[in-house]
C-alpha positions in Angstrom: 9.2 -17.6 -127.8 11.1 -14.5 -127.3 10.1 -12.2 -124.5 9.2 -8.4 -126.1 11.8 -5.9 -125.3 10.5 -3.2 -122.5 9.8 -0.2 -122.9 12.1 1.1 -120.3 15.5 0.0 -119.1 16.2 -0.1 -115.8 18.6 2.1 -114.3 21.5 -0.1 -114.3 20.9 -0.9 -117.8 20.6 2.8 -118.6 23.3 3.9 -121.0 22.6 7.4 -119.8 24.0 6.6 -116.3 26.5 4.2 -117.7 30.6 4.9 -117.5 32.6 6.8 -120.3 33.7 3.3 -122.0 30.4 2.5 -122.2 28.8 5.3 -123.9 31.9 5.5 -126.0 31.3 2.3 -127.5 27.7 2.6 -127.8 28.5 6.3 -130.2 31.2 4.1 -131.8 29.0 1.2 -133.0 25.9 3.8 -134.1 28.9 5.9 -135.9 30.6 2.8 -137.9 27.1 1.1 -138.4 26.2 4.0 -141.1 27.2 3.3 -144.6 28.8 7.0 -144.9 31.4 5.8 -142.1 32.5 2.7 -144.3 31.8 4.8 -147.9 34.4 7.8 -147.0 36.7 4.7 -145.9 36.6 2.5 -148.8 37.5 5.9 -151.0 39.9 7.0 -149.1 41.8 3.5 -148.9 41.0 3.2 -153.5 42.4 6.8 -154.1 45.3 6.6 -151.4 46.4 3.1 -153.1 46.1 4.7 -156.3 48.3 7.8 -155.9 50.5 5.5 -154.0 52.2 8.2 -151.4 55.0 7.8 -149.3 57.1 5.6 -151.7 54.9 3.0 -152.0 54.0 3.8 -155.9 57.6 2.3 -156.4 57.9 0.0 -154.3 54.3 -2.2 -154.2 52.1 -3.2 -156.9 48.2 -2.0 -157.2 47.0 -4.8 -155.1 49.7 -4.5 -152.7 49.4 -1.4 -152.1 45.5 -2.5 -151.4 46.3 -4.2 -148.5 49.2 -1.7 -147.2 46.5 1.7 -146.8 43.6 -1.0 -147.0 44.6 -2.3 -143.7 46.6 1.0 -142.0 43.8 3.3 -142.9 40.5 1.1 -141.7 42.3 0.3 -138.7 43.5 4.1 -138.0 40.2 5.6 -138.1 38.6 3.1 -135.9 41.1 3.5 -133.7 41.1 7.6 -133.6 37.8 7.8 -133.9 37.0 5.3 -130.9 39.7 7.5 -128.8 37.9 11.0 -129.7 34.3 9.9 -128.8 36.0 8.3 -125.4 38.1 11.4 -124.8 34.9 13.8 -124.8 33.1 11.2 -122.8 35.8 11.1 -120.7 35.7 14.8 -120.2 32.1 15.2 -120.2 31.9 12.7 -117.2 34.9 14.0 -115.3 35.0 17.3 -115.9 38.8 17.4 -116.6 40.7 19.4 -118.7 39.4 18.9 -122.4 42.7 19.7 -123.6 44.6 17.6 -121.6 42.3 14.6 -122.2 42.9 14.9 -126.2 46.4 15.1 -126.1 46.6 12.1 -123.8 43.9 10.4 -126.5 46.1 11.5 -129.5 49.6 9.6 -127.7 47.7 6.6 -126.6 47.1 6.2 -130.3 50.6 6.7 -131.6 51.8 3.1 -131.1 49.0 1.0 -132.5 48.5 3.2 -135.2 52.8 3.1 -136.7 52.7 -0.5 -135.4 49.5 -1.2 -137.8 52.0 0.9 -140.6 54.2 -1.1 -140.1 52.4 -4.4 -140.2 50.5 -3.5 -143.3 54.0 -3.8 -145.1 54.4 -6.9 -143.5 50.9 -8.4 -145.0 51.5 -6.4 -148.2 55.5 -7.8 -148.7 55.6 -11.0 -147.2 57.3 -9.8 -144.4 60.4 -9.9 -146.4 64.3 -9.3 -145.2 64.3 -5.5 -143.3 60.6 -4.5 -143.1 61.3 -4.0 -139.6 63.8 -1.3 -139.0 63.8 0.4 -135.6 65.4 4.1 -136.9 62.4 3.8 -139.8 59.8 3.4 -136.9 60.9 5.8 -135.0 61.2 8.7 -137.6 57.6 7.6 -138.3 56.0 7.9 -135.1 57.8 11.4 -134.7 55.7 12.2 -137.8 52.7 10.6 -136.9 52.8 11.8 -133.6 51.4 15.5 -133.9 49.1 14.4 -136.4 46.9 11.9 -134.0 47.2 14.5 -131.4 45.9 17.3 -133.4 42.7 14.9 -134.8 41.3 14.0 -131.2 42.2 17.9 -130.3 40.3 19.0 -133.5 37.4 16.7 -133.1 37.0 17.3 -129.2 36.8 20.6 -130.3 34.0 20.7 -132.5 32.1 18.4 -129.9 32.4 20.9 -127.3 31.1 23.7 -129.3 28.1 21.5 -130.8 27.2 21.4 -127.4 28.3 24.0 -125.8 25.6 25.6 -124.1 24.5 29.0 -125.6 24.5 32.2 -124.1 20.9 34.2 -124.8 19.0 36.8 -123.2 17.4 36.2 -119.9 13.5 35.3 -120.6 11.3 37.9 -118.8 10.6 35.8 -115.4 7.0 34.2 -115.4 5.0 33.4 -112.4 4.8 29.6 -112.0 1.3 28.1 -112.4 2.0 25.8 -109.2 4.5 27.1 -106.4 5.6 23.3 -106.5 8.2 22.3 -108.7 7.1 20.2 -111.1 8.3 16.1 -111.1 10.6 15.6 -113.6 9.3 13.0 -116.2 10.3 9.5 -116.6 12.8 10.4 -119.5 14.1 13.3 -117.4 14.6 11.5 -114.5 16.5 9.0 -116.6 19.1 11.7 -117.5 22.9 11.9 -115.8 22.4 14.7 -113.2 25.2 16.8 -114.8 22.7 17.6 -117.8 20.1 18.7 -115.9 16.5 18.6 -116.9 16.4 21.2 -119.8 15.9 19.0 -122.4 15.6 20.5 -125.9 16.0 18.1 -128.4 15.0 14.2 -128.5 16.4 12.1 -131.8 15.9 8.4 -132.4 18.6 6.0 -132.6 17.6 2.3 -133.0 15.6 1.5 -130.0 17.6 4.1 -128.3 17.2 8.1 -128.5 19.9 10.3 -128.0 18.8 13.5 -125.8 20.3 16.5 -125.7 20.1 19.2 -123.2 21.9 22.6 -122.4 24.5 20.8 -120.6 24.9 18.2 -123.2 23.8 14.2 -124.2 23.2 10.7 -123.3 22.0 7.9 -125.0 18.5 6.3 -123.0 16.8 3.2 -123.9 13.4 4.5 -125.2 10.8 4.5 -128.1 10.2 7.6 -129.4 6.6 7.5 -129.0 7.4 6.7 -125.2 9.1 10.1 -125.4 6.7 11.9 -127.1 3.6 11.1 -124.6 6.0 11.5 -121.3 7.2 15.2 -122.2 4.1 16.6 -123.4 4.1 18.3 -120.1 6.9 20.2 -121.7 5.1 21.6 -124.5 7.2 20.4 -127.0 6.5 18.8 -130.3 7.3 15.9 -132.4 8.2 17.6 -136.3 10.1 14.6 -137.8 9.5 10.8 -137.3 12.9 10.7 -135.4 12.8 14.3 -133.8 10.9 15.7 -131.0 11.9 19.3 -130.1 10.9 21.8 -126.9 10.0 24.6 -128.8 11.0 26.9 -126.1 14.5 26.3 -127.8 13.8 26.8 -131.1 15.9 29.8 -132.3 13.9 30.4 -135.9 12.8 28.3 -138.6 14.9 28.4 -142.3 13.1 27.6 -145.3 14.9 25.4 -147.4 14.5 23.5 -150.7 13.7 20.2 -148.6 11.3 22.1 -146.1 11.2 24.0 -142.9 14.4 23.9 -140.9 14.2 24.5 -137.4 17.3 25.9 -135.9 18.1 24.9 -132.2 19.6 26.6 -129.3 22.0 24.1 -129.1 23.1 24.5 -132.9 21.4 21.5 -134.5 18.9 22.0 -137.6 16.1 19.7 -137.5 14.2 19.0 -141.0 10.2 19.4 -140.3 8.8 16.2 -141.6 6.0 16.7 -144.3 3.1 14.7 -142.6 4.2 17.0 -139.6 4.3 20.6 -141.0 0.8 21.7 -140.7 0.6 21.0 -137.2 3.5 22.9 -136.5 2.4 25.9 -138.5 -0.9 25.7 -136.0 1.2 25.6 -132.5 3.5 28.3 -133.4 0.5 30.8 -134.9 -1.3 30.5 -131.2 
């Protein structure tokens, strides 16, 4: 019989403490694992064959040309997309230059990427006489070359300003309860100390949540329900069945054609479940 999972990791298990490989790969499986991933791949590899750029029109037949962007394309963005997530972990961890990190990112991929180019023509051809020709490969990875470095720049970016911690008005100071500061919960304590303990936004990912704070986020090994009980000291509140937000940080709420939309400090919108709106509509009128 199979022993039931726990409820908590323990700290070496904790992807929240764990290195920036790690977490990479853990953002990387949850990101292809999504059928949106694989659906904006499959069309772009059907129209790409179909409109057959770069020569290939002439030279290859429909199902060659299949296996040529097929191959080249699956394998590019697992590639780039693996190297952008490990570049802002990278950064997030180190604290190096966010810059510097991308553009290193964007060269490591330059090889694989006109090598897999390269060998796509080989699958697609046979590997007939001169599919291999050196002047060919290197023109190509000159043009390549900027192209990868601007994606993990681009999509570094955007990460950084997704979390990038927002600059608001001071809060008018209030006179603790308890001159002690209070223990940080179980999730909290959980947390890389870089992000601190202002946590205002808890999402569920498998049997893992992904917690974001004003510094940023980690991925912990927790059940949502877990979280929900241990930061009621917060004062937060569960509004979706994979959200729990600190509605401390909730900007304003958006009424949209799905529902209540809370807007976050940190940028994110979080849909207000149905089954969760009228109590919601009770904290916030107190």
């Amino acid at each position: 019989m199979n022993e039931p999972k726990p409820d908590y990791v323990a700290d070496i298990q904790n992807h929240a403490n764990d290195t920036p490989m790690s977490l990479a790969l853990r953002q990387l499986q949850v990101t292809i694992s999504g059928p949106v991933y694989w659906i904006i791949n499959v069309a772009a590899v059907l129209l790409t064959a179909m409109a057959g750029p770069y020569f290939t029109l002439e030279r290859m037949t429909f199902p060659e040309r299949l296996v040529y962007w097929g191959s080249t394309i699956i394998f590019s963005t697992l590639l780039m997309t693996f190297l952008s997530i490990y570049a802002y972990r990278v950064t997030e961890a180190r604290h190096w230059n966010w810059m510097l990190v991308s553009v290193v990112a964007g060269i490591a991929g330059i090889l694989p990427v006109v090598g897999s180019v390269y060998l796509a023509e080989g699958l697609a051809t046979g590997f007939a006489d001169g599919w291999l020709d050196l002047s060919g490969f290197l023109r190509l990875t000159m043009y390549v070359a900027p192209t990868l470095i601007a994606v993990t720049t681009v999509v570094h970016l955007v990460k950084n300003l997704q979390h990038h911690e927002p600059v608001t008005a001071p809060a008018p100071p209030v006179a603790p309860a308890h001159p002690a500061t209070p223990s940080p919960t179980l999730l909290q304590s959980k947390l890389p100390h870089h992000l601190g303990h202002d946590i205002i936004a808890v999402q569920a990912q498998d049997h893992y949540v992904e917690v974001t704070t004003t510094r940023g986020s980690a991925m912990v090994l927790m059940r949502l329900r877990d979280v929900v009980q241990d930061l009621e000291p917060l004062g937060g509140l569960q509004v979706h069945r994979s959200w729990w937000v600190n509605l401390s940080h909730v900007v304003r709420t958006d009424k949209t054609p799905s529902g209540p939309e809370l807007v976050l400090t940190s940028d994110q919108k979080v849909l207000v479940g149905r089954s969760f709106r009228a109590k919601l509509r009770e904290v916030m009128e107190r």
